[in-house]
PASEBA-1860 file (N, C-alpha, C; in nm, 3 decimals):
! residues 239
1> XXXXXXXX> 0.298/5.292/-6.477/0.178/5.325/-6.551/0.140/5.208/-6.642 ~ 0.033/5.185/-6.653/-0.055/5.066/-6.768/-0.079/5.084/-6.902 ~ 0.035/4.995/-6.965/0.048/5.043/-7.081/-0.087/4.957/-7.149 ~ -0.140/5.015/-7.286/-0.255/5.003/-7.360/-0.244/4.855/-7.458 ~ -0.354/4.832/-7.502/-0.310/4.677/-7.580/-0.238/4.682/-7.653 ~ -0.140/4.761/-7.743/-0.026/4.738/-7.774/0.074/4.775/-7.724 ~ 0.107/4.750/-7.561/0.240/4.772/-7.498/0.283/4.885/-7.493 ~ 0.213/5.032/-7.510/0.246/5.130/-7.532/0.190/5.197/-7.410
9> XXXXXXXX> 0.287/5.316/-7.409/0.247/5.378/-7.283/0.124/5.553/-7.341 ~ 0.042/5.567/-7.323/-0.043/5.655/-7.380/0.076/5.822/-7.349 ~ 0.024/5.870/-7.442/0.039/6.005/-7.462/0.043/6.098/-7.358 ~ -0.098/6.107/-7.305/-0.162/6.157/-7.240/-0.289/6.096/-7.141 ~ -0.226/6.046/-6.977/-0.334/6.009/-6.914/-0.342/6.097/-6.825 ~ -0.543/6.076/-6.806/-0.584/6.169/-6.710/-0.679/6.034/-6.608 ~ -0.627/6.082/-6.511/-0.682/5.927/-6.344/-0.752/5.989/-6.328 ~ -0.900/5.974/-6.279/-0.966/5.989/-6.158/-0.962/6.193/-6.159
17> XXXXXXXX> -0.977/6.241/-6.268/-0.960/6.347/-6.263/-1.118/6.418/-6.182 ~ -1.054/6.532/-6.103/-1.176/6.602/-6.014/-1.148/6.759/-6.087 ~ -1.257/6.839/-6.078/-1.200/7.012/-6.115/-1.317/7.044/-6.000 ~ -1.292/7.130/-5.892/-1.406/7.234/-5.837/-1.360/7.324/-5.837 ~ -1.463/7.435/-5.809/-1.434/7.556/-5.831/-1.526/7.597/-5.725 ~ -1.500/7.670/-5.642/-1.517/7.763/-5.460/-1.560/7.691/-5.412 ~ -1.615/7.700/-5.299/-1.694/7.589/-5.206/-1.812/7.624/-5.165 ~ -1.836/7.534/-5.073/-1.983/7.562/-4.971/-2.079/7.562/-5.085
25> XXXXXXXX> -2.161/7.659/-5.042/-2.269/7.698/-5.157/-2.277/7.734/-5.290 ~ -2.137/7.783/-5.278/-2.089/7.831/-5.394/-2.041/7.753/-5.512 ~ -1.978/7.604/-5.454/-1.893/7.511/-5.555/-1.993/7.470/-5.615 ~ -1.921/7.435/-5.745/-1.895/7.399/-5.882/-1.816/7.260/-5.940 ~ -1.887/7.223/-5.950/-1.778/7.056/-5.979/-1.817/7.050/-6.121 ~ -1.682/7.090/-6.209/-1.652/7.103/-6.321/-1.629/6.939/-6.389 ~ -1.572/6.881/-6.330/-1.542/6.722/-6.355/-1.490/6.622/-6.297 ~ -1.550/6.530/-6.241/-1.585/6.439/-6.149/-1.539/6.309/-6.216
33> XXXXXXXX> -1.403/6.283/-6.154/-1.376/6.124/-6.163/-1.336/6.088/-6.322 ~ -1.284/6.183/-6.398/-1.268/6.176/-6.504/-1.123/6.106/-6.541 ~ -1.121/5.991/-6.604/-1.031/5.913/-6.667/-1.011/5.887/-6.827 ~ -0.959/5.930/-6.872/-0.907/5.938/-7.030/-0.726/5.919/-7.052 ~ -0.728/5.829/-7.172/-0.635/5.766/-7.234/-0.586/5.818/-7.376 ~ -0.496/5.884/-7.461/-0.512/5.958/-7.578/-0.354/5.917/-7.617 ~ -0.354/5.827/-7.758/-0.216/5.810/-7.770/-0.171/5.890/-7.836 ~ -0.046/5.870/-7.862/0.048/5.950/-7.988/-0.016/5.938/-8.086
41> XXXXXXXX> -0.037/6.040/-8.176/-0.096/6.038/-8.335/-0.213/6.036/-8.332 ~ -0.295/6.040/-8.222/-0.455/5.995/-8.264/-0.506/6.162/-8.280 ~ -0.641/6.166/-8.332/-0.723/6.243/-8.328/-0.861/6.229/-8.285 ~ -0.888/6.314/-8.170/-0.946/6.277/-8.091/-1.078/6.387/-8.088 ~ -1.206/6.356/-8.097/-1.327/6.493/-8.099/-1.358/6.495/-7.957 ~ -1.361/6.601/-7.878/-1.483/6.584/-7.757/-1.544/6.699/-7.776 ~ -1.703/6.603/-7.745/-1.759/6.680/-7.791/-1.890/6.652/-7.641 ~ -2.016/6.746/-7.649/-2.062/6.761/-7.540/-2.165/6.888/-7.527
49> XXXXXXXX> -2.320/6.926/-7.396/-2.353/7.055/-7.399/-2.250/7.164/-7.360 ~ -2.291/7.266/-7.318/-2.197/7.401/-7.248/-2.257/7.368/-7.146 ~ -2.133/7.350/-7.054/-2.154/7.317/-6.910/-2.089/7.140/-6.879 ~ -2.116/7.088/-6.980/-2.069/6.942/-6.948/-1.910/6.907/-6.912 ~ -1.814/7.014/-6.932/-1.682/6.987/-6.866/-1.557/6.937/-7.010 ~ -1.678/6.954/-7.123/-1.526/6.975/-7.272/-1.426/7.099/-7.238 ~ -1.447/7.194/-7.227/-1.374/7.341/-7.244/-1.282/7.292/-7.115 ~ -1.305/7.216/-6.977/-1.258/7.237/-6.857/-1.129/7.113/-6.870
57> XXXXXXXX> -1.191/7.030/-6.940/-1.055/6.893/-6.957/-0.985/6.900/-7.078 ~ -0.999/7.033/-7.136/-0.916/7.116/-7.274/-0.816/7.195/-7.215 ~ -0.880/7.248/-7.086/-0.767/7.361/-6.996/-0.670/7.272/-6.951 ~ -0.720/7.175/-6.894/-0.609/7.065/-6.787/-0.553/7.013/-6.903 ~ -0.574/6.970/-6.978/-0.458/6.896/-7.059/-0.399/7.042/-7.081 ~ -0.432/7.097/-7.192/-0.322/7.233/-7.220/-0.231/7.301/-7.097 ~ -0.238/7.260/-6.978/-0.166/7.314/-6.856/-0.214/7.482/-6.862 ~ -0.373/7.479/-6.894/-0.373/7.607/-6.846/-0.484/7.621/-6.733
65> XXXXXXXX> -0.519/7.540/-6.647/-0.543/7.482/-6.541/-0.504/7.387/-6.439 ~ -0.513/7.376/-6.373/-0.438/7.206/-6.272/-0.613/7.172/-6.220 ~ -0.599/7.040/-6.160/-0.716/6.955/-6.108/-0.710/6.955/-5.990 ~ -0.844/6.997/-5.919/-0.832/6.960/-5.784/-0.797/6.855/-5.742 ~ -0.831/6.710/-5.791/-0.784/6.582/-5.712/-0.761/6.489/-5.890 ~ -0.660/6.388/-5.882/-0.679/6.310/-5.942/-0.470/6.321/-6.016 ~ -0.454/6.252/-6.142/-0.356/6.238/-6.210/-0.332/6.292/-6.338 ~ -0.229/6.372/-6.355/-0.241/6.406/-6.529/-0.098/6.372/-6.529
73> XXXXXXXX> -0.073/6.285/-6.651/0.069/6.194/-6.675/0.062/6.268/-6.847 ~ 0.185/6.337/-6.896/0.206/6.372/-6.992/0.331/6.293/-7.023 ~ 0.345/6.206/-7.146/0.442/6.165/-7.170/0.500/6.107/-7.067 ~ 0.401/6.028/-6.973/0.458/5.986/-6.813/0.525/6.035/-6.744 ~ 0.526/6.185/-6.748/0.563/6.267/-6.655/0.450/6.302/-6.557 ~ 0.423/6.355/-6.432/0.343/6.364/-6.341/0.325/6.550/-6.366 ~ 0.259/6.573/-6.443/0.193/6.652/-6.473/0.189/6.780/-6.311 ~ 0.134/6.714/-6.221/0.083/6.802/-6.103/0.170/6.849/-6.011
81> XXXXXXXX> 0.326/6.771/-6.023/0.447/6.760/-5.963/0.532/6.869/-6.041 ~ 0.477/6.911/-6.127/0.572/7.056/-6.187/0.545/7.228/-6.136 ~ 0.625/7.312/-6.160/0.578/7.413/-6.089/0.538/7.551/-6.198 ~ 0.457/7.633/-6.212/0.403/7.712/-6.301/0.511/7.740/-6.389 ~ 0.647/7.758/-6.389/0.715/7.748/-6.507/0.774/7.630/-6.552 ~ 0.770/7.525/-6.476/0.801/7.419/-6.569/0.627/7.389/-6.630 ~ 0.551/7.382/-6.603/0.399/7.403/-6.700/0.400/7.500/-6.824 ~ 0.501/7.619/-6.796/0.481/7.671/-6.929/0.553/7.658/-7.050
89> XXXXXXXX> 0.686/7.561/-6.962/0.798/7.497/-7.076/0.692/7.437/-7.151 ~ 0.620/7.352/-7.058/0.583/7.209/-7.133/0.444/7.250/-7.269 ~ 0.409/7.354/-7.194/0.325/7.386/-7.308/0.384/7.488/-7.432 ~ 0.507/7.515/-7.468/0.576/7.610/-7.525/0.646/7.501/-7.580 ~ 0.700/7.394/-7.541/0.768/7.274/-7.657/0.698/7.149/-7.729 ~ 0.549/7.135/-7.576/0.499/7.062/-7.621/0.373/7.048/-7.687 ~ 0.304/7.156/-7.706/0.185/7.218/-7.716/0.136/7.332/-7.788 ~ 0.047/7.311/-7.906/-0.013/7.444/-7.963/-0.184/7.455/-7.959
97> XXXXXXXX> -0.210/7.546/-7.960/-0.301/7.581/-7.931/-0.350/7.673/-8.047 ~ -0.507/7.594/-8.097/-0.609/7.686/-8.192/-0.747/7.692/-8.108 ~ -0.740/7.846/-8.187/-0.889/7.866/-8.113/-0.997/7.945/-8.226 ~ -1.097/7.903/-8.157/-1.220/7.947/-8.228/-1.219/8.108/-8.269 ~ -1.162/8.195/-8.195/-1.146/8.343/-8.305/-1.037/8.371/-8.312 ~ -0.928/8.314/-8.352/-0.818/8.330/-8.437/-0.683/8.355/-8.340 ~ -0.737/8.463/-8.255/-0.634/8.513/-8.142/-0.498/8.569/-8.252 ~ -0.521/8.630/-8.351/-0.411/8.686/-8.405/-0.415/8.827/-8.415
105> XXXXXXXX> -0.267/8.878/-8.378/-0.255/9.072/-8.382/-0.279/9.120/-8.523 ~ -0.344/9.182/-8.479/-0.418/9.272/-8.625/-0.411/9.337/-8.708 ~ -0.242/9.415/-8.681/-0.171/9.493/-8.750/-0.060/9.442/-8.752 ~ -0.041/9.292/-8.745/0.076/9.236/-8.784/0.082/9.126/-8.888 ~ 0.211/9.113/-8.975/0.186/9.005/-9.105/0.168/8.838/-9.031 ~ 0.112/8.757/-9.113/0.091/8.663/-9.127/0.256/8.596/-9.078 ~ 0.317/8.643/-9.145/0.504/8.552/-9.090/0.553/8.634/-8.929 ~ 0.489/8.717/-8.885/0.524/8.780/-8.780/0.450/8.698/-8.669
113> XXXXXXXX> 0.307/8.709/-8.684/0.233/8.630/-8.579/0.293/8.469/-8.601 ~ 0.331/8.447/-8.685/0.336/8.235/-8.680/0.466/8.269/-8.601 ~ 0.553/8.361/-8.596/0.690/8.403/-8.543/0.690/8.421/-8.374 ~ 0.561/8.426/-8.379/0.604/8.469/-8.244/0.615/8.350/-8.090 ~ 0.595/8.257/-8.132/0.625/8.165/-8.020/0.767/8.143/-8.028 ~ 0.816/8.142/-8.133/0.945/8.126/-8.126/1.063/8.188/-8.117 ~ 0.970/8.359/-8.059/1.035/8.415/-8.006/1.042/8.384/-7.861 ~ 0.973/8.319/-7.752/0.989/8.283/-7.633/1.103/8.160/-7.613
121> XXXXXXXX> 1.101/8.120/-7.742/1.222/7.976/-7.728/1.394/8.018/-7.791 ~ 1.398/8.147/-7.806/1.488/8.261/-7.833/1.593/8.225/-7.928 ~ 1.451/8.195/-8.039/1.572/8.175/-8.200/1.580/8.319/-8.224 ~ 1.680/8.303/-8.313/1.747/8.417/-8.372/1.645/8.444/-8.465 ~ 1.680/8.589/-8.502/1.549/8.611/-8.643/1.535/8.521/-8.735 ~ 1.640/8.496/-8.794/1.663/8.410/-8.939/1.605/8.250/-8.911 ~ 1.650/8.227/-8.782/1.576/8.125/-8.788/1.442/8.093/-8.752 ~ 1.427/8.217/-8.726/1.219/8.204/-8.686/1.143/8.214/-8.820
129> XXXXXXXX> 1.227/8.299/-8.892/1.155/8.385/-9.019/1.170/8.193/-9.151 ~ 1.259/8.142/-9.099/1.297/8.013/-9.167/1.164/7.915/-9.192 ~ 1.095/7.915/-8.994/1.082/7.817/-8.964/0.887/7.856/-8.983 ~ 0.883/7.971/-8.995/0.767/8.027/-8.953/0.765/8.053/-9.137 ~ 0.800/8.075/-9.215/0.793/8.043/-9.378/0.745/7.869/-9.382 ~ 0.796/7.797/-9.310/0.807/7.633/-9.347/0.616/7.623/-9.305 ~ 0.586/7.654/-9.238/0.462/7.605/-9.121/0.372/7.716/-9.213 ~ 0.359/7.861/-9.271/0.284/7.921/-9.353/0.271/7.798/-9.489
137> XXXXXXXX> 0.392/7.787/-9.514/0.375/7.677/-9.666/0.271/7.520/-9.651 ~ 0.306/7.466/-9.533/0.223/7.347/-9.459/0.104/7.380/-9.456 ~ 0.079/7.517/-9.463/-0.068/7.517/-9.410/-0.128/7.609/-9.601 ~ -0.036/7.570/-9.653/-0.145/7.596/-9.800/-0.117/7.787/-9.843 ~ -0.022/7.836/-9.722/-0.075/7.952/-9.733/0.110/8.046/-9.769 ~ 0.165/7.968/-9.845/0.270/8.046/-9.915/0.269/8.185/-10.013 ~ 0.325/8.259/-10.021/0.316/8.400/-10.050/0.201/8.480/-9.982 ~ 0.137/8.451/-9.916/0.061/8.536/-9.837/0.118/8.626/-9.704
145> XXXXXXXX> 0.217/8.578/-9.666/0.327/8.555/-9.557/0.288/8.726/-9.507 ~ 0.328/8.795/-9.597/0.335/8.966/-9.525/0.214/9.041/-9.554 ~ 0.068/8.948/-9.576/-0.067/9.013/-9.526/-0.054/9.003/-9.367 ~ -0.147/9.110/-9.345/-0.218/9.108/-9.201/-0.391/9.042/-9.243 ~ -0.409/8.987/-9.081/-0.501/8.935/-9.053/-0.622/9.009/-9.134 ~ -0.633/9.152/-9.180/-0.811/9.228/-9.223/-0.732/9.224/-9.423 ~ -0.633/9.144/-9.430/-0.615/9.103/-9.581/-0.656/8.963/-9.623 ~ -0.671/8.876/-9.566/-0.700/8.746/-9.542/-0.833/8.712/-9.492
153> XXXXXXXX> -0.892/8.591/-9.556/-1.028/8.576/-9.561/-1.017/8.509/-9.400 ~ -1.174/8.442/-9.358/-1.177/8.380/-9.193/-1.110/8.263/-9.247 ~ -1.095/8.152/-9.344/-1.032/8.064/-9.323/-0.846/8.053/-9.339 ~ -0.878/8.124/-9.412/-0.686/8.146/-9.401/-0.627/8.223/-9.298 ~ -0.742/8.301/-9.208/-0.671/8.366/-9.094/-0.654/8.253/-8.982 ~ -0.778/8.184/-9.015/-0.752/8.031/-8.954/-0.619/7.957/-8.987 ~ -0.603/7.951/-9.080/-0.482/7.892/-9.147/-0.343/7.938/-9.118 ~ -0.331/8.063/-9.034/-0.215/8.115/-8.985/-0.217/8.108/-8.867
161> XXXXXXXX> -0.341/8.092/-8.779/-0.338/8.055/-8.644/-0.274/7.879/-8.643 ~ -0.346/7.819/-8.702/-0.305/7.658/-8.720/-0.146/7.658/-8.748 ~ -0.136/7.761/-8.816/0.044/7.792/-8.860/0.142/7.820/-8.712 ~ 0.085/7.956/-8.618/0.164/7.928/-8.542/0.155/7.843/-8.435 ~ 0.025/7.746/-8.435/0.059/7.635/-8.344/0.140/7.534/-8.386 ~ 0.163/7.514/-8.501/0.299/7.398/-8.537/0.398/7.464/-8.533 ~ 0.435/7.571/-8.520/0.567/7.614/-8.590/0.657/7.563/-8.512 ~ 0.619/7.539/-8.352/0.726/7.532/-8.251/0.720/7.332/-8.269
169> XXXXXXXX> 0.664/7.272/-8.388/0.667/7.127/-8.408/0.592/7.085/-8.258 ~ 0.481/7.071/-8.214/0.444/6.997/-8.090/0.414/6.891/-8.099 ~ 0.381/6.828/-8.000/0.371/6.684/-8.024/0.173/6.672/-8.037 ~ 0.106/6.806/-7.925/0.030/6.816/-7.905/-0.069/6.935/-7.972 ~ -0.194/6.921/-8.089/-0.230/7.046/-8.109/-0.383/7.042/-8.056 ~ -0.410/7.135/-7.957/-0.499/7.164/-7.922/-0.665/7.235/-7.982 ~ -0.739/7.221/-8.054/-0.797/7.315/-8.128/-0.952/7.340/-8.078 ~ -0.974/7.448/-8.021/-1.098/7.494/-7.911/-1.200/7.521/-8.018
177> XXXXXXXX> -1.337/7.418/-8.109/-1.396/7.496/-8.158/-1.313/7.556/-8.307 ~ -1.237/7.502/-8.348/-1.153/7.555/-8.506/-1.243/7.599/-8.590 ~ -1.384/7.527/-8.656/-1.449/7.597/-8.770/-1.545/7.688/-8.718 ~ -1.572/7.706/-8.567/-1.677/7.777/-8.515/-1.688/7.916/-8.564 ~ -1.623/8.007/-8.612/-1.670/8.123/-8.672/-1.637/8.085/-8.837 ~ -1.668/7.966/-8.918/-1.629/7.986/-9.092/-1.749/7.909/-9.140 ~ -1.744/7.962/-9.273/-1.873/7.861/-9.328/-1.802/7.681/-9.325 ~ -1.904/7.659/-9.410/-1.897/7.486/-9.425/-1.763/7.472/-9.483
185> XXXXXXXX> -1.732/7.529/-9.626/-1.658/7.543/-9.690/-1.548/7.532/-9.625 ~ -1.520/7.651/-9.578/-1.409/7.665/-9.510/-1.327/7.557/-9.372 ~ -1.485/7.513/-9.346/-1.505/7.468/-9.209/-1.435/7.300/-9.255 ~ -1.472/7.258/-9.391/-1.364/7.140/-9.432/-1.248/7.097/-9.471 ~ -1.208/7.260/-9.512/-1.060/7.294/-9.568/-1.012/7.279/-9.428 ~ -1.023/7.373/-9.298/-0.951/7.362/-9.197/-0.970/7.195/-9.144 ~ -1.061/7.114/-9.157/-1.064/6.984/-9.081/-1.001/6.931/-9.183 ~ -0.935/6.919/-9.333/-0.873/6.849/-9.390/-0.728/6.875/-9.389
193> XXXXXXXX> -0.707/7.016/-9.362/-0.565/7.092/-9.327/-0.558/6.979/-9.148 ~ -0.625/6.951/-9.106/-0.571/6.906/-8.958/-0.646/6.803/-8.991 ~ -0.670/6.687/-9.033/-0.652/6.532/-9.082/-0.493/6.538/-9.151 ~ -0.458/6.645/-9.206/-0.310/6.610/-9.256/-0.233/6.607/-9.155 ~ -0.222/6.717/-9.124/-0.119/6.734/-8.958/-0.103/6.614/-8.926 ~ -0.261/6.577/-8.896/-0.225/6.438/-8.810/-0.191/6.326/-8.864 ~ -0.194/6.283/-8.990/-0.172/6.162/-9.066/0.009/6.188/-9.118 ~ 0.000/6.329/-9.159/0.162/6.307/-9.256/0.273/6.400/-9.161
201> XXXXXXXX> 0.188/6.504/-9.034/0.320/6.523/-8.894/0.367/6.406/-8.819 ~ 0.239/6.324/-8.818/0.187/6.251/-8.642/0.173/6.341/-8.551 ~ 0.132/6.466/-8.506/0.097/6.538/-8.437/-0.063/6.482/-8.403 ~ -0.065/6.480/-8.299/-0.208/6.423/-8.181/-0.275/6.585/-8.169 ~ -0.430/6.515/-8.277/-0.524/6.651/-8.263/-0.624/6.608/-8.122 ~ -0.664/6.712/-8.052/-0.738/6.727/-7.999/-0.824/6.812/-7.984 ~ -0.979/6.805/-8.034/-1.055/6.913/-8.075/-1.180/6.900/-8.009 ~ -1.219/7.014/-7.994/-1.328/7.037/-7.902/-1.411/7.136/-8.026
209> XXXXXXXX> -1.522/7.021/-8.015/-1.666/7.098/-8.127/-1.802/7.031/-8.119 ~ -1.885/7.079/-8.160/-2.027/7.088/-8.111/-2.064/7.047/-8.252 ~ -2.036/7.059/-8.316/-2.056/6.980/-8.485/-1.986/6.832/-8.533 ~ -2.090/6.759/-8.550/-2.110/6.597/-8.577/-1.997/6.595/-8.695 ~ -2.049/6.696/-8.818/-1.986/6.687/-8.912/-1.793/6.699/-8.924 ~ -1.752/6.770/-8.817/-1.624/6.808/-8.778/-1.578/6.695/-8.676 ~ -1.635/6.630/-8.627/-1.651/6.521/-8.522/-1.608/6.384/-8.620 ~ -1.622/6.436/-8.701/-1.645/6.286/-8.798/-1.531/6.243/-8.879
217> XXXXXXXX> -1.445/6.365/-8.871/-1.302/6.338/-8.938/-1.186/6.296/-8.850 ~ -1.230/6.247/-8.688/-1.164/6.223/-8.549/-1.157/6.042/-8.566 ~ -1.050/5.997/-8.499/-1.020/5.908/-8.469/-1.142/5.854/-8.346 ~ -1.194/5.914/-8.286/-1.237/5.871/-8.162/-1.312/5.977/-8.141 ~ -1.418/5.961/-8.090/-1.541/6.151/-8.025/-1.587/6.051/-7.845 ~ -1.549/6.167/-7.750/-1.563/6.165/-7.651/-1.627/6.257/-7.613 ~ -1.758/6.201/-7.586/-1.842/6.285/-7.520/-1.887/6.306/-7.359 ~ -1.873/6.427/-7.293/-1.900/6.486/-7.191/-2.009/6.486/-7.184
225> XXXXXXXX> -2.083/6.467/-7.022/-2.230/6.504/-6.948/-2.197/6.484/-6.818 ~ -2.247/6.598/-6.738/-2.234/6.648/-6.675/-2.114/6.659/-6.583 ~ -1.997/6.670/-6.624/-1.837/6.673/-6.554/-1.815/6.511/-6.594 ~ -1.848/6.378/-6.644/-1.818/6.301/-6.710/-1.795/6.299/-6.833 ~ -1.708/6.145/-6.808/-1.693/6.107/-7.021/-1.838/6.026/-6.964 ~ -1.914/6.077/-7.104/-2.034/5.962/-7.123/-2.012/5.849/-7.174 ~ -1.969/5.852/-7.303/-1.911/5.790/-7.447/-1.820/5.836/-7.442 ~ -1.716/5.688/-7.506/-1.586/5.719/-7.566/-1.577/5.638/-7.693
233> XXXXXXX> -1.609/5.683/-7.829/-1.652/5.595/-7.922/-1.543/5.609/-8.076 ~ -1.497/5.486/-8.074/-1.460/5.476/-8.220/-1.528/5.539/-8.299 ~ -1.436/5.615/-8.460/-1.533/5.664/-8.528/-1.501/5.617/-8.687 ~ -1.418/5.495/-8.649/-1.423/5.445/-8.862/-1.308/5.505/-8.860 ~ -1.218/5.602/-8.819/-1.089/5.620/-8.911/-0.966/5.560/-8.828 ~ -0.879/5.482/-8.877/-0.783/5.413/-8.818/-0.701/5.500/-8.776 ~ -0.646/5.499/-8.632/-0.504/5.578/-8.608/-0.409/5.531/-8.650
END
């Protein structure tokens, strides 16, 4: 693989990436020939209309899709050469995932939901309840721990979703749309809560949003049209 101008081998490459979806009359070419480079530590915006193929090269990296034709090298591993449970290791050690409505159980506390990925990696209680306290405190949101989600405002419910995507430490955090349901307010607390991640974890953000202003706290904004990168543009903040 071709390492980048400083001798480094990227994070995350995607070759010649293809996505269709049925055929004949029916297909759908989600993304066409798509090539992207994303190192360790960066933070990265793509951004794009609905329909241009952001949401579809958010699935393929997160391994919750594969590509019809092309390369996905994670950590220079061959991505396409694994089989549906080694894809879900990789996204369970290596990978968290935020999304635009919270995806948290509703009648459960704040230390229960950040708890629960790490119940699939089969710590013991004490040490989930340890580790899932550490990642509530990171995210600003100490003693809140044993609210449920309808005690907690939209940004701190945000703030416990962002919680259990670190808890399992990834290398990779995924975030679909993060301020899309909060005001402004809120909408800078969460992009300054994940400028930290990424500056004082080194955890590599990757965020998908439709707002310039959220775009603007990224290392880099890659923009999609029509199943392409259009632009791939520096944005002023050093990785």
């Amino acid at each position: 693989m071709q390492a980048d101008d400083t001798g480094n081998l990227p994070l995350i490459l995607l070759e010649g990436i293809d996505r269709v979806y049925g055929s004949g009359a029916a297909e759908i070419r989600a993304l066409s020939d798509v090539t992207l480079r994303i190192g360790t530590s960066e933070f990265v915006a793509i951004m794009g209309p609905s329909g241009s193929g952001k949401s579809t090269v958010m699935n393929l990296i997160g391994c919750l899709d594969t590509p019809t034709a092309g390369r996905y090298l994670f950590m220079g591993a061959e991505v396409a050469g694994l089989d549906r449970y080694q894809r879900a290791l990789l996204r369970r050690h290596y990978l968290g995932f935020v999304f635009q409505g919270f995806n948290l159980l509703s009648r459960t506390s704040a230390l229960d939901n950040v708890e629960l990925p790490l119940i699939y990696l089969g710590m013991s209680r004490a040490e989930r309840h340890e580790l899932a306290l550490d990642a509530l405190k990171k995210v600003g949101l100490e003693g809140r721990e044993h609210h449920t989600p309808s005690q907690l405002s939209g940004g701190q419910q945000q703030r416990v979703a962002i919680a259990r995507a670190i808890v399992t430490e990834p290398s990779v955090v995924l975030a679909d749309e993060p301020t899309g349901n909060l005001d402004s307010a809120r909408s800078r607390e969460i992009m300054e809560l994940l400028t930290r991640l990424n500056e004082e974890e080194g955890m590599t953000v990757i965020m998908v949003t439709h707002e310039l202003a959220m775009a603007a706290y990224a290392h880099r904004v890659i923009e999609f049209m029509d199943g392409q990168v259009s632009t791939d543009t520096p944005n002023g903040r050093a990785a």
